[in-house]
Kinemage of the C-alpha trace (Angstrom):
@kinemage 1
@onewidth
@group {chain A} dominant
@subgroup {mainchain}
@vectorlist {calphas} color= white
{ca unk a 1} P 13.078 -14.690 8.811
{ca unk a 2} L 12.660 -11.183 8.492
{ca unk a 3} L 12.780 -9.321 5.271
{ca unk a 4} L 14.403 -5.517 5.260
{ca unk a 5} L 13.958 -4.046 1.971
{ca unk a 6} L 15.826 -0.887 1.653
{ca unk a 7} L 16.150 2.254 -0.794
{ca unk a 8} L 17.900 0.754 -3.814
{ca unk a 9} L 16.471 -2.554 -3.691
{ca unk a 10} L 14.408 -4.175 -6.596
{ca unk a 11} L 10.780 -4.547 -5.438
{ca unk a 12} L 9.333 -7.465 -5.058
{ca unk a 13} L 7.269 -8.338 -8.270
{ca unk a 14} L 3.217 -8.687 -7.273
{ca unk a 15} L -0.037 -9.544 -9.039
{ca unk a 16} L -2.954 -8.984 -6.941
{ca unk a 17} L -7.248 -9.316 -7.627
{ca unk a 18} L -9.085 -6.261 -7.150
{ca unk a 19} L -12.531 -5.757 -7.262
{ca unk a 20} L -12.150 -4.198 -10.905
{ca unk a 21} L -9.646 -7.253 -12.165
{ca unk a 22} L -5.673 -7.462 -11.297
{ca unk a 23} L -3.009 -5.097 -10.396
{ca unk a 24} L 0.807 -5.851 -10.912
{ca unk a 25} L 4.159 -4.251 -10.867
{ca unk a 26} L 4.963 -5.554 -13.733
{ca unk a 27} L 1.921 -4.044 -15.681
{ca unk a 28} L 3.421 -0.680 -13.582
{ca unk a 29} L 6.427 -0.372 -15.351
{ca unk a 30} L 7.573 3.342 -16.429
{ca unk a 31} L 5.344 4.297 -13.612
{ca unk a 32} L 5.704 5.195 -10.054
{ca unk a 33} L 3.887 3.126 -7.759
{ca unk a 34} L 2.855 3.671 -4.229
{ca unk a 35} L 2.176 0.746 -2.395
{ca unk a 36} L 0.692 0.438 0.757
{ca unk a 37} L -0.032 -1.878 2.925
{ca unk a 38} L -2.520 -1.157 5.765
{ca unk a 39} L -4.583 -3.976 8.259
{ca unk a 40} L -8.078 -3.951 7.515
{ca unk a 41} L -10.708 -2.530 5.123
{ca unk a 42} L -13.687 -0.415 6.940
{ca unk a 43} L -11.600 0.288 10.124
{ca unk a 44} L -11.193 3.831 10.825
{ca unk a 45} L -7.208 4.367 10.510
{ca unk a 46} L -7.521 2.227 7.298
{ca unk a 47} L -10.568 4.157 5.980
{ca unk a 48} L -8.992 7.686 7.138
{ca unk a 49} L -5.125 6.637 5.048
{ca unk a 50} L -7.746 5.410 2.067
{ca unk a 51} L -9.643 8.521 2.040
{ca unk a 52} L -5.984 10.609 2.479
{ca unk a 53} L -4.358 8.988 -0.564
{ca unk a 54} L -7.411 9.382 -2.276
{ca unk a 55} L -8.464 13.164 -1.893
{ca unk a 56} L -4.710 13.371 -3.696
{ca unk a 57} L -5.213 10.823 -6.763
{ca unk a 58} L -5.465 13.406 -8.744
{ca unk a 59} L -1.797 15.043 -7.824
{ca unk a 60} L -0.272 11.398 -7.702
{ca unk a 61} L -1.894 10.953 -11.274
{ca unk a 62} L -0.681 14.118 -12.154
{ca unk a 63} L 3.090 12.991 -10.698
{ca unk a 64} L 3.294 10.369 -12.983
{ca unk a 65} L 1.969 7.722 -9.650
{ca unk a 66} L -0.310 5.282 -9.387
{ca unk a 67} L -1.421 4.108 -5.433
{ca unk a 68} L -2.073 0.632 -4.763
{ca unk a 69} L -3.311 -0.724 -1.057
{ca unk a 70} L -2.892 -3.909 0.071
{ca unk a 71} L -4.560 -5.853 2.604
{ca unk a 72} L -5.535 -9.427 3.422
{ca unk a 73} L -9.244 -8.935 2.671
{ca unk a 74} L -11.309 -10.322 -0.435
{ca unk a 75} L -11.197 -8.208 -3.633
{ca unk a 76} L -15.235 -8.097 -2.932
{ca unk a 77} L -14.708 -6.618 0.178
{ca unk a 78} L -12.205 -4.010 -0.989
{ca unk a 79} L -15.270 -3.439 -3.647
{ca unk a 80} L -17.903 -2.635 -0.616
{ca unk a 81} L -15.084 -0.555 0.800
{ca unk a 82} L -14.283 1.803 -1.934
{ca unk a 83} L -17.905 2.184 -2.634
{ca unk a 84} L -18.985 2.936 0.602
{ca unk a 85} L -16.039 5.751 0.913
{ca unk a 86} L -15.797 6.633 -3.009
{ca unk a 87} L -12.205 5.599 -2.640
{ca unk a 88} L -10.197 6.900 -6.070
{ca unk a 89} L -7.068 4.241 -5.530
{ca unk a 90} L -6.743 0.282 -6.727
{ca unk a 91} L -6.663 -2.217 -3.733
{ca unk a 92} L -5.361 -5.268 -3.758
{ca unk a 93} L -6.005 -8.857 -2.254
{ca unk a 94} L -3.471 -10.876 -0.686
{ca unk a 95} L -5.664 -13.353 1.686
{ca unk a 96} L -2.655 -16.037 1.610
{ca unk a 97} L -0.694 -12.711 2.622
{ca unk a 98} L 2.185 -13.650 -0.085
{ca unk a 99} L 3.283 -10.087 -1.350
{ca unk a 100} L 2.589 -8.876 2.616
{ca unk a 101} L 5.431 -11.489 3.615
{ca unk a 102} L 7.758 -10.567 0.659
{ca unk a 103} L 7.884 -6.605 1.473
{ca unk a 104} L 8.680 -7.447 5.359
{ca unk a 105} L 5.252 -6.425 6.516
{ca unk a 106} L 4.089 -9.240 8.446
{ca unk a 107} L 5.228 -8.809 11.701
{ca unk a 108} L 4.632 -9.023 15.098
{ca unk a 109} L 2.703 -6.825 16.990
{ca unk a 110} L 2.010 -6.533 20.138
{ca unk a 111} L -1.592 -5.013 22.170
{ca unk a 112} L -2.573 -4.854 25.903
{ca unk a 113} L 0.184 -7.580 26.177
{ca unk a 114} L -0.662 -9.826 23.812
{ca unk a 115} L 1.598 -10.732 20.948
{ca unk a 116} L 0.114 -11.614 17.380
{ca unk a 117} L 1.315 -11.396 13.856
{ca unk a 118} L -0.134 -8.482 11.761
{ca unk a 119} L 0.254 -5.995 9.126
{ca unk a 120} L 2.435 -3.256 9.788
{ca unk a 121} L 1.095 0.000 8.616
{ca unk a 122} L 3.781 0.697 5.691
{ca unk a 123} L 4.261 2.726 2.739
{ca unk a 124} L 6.876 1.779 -0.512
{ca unk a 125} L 7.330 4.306 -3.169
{ca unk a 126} L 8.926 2.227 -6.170
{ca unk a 127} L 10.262 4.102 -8.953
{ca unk a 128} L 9.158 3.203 -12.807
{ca unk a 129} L 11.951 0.877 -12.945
{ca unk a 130} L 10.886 -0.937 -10.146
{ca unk a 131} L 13.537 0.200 -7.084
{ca unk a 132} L 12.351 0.856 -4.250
{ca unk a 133} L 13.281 4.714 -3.503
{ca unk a 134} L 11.836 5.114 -0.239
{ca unk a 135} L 9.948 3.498 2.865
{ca unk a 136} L 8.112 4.366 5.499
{ca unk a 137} L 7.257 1.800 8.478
{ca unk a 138} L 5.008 2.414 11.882
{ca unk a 139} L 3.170 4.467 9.381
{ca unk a 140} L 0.944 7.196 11.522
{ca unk a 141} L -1.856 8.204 9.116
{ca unk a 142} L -2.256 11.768 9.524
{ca unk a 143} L -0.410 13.780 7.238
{ca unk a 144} L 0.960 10.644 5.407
{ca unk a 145} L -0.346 10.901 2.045
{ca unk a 146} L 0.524 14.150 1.657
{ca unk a 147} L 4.460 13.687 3.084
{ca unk a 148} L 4.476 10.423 0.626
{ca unk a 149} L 3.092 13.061 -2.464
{ca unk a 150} L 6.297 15.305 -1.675
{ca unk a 151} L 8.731 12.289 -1.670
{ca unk a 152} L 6.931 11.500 -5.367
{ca unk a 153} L 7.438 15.022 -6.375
{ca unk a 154} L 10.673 14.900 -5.478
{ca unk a 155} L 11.917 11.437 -7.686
């Protein structure tokens, strides 16, 4: 079954551990929320979007927008992560991969010719109502954060 969440859909509620305590949508509301959901802490497209949508925390902030990643490792390693590259954005936990299947990014993927289910590289900007507004799939990291900033500006 394949989820396809468009613009104009409610988002999916979540509740995710961090390394700090929990993150929600719910405890969101009124806010804009930038989720992302990316495959693996400490790799270097992952650590290159975390760094991205950091360096702008401050203009999301200032926007009204709070980011959120999302991956399927521990809340300890997303800890060891953020410390390592004094990362400015919550991330969340979802090992049992839960809130990955509801927003339609576990997929399949395919390398060299093999075929394996993964995260696809995606990016939901919710509004403080909790619609989705906007979504971006096949994300390529450069220039990302910054294009997703605009689309914020422009809610």
């Amino acid at each position: 079954m394949t989820i396809d969440l468009k613009p104009g859909d409610k988002a999916p509620d979540f509740d995710l551990p961090t390394d700090n305590g929990r993150v929600s949508l719910g405890a969101l509301t009124g806010r804009t929320v930038v989720l992302y959901f990316y495959p693996k802490d400490d790799t270097p497209g992952c650590t290159t979007q975390g760094k991205d949508f950091s360096a702008l925390s401050a203009e999301f902030a200032k926007a009204g927008a709070v980011v959120v990643g999302v991956s399927k490792d521990t809340a300890a390693k997303h800890g060891k992560f953020r410390a390592k590259h004094d990362l400015q954005i919550e991330l969340g936990s979802d090992a049992e991969s839960d809130v990955i299947e509801r927003y339609g990014a576990w997929v399949e993927k395919k390398l060299y010719g093999r075929e394996y289910m993964g995260i696809d590289r995606s990016t939901w900007l919710i509004d403080g109502q909790g619609v989705i507004r906007r979504v971006w799939r096949k994300v390529k990291v450069g220039g990302h954060a910054q294009e997703v900033l605009e689309a914020v500006k422009a809610l």
